[in-house]
N, C-alpha and C positions, 0 to 999 in steps of 0.2 A: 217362634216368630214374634218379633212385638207388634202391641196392636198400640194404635193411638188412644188417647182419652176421650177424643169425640168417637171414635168408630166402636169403644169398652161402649160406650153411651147409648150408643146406636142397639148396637145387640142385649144391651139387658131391656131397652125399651122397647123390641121388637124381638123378643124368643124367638119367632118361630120363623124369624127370616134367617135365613142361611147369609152368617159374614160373609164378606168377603176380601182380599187380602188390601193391607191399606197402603198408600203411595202405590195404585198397581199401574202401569203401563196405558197406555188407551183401550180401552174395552176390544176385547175380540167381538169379530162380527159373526152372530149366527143363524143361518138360515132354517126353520121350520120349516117344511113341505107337509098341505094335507089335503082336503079335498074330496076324498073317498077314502069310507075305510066302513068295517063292518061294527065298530065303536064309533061313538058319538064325537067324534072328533071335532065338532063345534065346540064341547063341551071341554075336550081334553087339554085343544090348545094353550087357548087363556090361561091356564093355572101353571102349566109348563112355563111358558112366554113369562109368565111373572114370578117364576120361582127363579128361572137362570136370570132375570136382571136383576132382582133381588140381590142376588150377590154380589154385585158392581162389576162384575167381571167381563159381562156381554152385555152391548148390543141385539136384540134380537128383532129379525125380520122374519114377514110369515109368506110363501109363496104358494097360494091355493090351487090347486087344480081345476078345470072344466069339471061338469058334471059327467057321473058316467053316461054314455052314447052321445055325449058332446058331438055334436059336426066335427071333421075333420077340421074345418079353418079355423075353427074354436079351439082345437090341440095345435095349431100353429103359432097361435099367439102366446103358448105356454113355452118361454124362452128365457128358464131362473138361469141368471150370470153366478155359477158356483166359484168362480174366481175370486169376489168378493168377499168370500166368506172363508174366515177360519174352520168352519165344522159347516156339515149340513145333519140336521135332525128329521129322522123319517117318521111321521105320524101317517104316516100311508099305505094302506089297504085295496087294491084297487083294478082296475085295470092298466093296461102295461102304458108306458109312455111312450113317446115316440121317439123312434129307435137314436135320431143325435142328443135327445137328450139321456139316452141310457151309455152315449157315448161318451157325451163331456162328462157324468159323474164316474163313470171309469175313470178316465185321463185325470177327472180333478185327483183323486184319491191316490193312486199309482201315483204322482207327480206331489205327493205330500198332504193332500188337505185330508181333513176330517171327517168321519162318518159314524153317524148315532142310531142307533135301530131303538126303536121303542115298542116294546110289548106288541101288538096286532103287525105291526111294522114287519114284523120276521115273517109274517105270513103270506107277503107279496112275490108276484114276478118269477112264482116257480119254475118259468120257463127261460127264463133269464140264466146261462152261469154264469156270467162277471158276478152278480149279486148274491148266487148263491155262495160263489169263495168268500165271496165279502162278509159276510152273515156266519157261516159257517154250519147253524144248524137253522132250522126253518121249520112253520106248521107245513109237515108234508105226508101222503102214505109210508108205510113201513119199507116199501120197496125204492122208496128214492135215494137211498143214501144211509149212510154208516149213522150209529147213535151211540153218545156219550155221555154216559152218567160216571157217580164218583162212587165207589165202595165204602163201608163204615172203616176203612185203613186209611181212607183218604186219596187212594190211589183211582185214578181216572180207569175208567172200563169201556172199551168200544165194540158196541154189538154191531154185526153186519149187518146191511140191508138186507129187507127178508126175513131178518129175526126180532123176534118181541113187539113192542106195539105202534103201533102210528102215534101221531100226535094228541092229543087230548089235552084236557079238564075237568076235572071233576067240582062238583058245586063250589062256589065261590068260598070262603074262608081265610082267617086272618093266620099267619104259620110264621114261623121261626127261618131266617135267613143263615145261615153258615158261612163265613168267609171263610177260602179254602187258602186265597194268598194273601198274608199282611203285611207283605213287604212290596206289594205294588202299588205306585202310587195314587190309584182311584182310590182301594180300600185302607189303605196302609193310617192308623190312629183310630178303627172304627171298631167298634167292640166288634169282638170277636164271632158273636152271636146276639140276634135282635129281631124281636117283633114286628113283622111286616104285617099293614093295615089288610081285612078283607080282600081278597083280590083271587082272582084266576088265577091258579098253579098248573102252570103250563107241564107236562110231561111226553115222552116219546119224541123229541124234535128231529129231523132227519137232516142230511145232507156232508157234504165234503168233509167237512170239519178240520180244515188242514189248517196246521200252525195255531190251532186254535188253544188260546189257553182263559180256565173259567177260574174265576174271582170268587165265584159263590152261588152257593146251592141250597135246597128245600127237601125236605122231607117232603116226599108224595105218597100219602099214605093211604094206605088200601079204603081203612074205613074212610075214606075220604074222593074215593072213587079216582086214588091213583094208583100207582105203582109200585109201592112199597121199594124205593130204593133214593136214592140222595140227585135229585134234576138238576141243571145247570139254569141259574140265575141271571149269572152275570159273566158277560165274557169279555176277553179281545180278540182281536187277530191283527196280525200287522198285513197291509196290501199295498203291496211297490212300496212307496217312500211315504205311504200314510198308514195310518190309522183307524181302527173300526173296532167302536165299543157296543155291542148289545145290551140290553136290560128287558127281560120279558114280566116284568112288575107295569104297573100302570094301567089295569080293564078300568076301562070308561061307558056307563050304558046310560048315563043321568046325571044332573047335576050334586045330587046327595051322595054318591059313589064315596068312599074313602081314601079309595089306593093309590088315585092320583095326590092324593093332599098328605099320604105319608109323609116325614120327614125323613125317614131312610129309601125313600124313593126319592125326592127331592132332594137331598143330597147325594147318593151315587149319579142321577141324572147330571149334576151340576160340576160334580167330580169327573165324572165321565166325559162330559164336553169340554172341560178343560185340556184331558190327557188327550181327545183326539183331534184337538185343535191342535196343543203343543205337545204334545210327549208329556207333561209334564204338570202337576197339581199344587199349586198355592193354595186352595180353597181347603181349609180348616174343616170340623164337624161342629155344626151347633151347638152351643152347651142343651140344648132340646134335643135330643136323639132319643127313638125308642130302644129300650133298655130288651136284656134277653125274656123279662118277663111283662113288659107293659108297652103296646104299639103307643106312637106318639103322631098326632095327629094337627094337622095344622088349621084353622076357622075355614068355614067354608069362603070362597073368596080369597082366600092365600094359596 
């Protein structure tokens, strides 16, 4: 792809912002949801919000929730227009929404639009199954649903519900990401292997798992109080005539946090919102990418 001389200008002057594609179209619009979550999600927003504009690629709007035990007429006024928006991005942890709004993001997504789970995000609405097909795997017991990890052959494994372990984490640490597919086009140009910042390795995720297919994965490993076997990173799933990319990278509990200001978390993020906006990724890798042996980290405030 060629870049222009002002936009070459742009990214040696700013490393750590994620290009993005030049003469591109009118920005996609995308909407943020957060509000409640069991992460700092004041915290998490902002640096999201300004990583995908960073790339010139999106518009972003943020659509907060009431507080939890809001008044009911206080959940009535929560009425996000997902029509508007190319992707909706879930930073949401919470309690359930109300039931037409769990309806228009059905129809939006079935009917084509976009859908982004981010890290604590998979852990919502366990009771919900539109959302669970949607998500594919979720923080859930061992008894809710099938669980998919990847074997050292590379070949996907599905244990049944009922077998092996619930969800977890083990203390926080910075780990090695594994891209399982390089021909898709979220990870497709991304080293093959790379340092991901500090962060919670999510392990054990439960549920449907149907059509689901994972991008990349972590070693969760024993002494690390996981499970000694290769987790599921990053996914998709296609729903009706849309799209749904997971990413369980991103724990938020403070502003000093790193994981959020990865640049291999801000860019699949940004990649990923692309592909469930359009099908489809323009957005380049940083010449700033962590390397398989050194995470790469962006200023706090980026």
């Amino acid at each position: 792809m060629l870049i222009s001389r002002r936009a070459a200008m742009i990214c040696l002057a700013a490393p750590f912002a994620l290009c993005g594609p030049v003469n591109a179209a009118e920005p996609l619009r995308l909407l943020i949801i957060d509000g409640q979550n069991n992460h700092d999600w004041k915290v998490m927003t902002p640096p999201m919000k300004a990583a995908l504009e960073a790339t010139g690629r999106f518009k972003v709007d943020v659509a907060t929730t009431p507080p939890a035990k809001a008044a009911k007429e206080t959940w009535e006024a929560f009425k996000p227009d997902f029509s508007k928006y190319a992707a909706v991005v879930s930073n949401y942890n919470g309690q359930s929404w109300p039931d037409r709004v769990n309806k228009d993001l059905v129809n939006y997504v079935k009917n084509g639009g976009g859908l982004v789970v981010v890290h604590a995000a998979n852990n919502a609405f366990e009771s919900w199954p539109e959302w669970n097909d949607m998500i594919g795997l979720g923080w859930r017991g061992n008894k809710f649903g099938d669980r998919l990890t990847v074997d050292d052959k590379g070949e996907v494994v599905r244990t049944p519900k009922g077998e092996g372990p619930a969800s977890g984490h083990g203390p926080q640490h910075a780990y090695k990401i594994v891209i399982r597919d390089a021909e898709h086009p979220i990870t497709k140009g991304l080293p093959a292997e790379w340092m991901h910042a500090k962060d919670e390795l999510y392990h054990g995720q439960r549920g449907p798992a149907k059509d689901m297919h994972i991008l990349a994965t972590a070693y969760s490993d024993k002494g690390k109080g996981g499970t000694g076997t290769n987790e599921p990173i990053l996914w998709v799933i296609p729903y009706g005539k849309g799209r749904v990319f997971t990413t369980v990278l991103g724990h938020v509990g403070g502003a000093q946090d790193v994981a959020i200001r990865c640049l291999g978390f801000q860019t699949t993020l940004a990649r990923g919102a692309e592909w469930a906006a359009t099908g489809k990724v323009t957005l380049p890798a940083p010449a700033e990418f962590p390397t398989p042996t050194e995470e790469k980290v962006a200023p706090v405030g980026k």
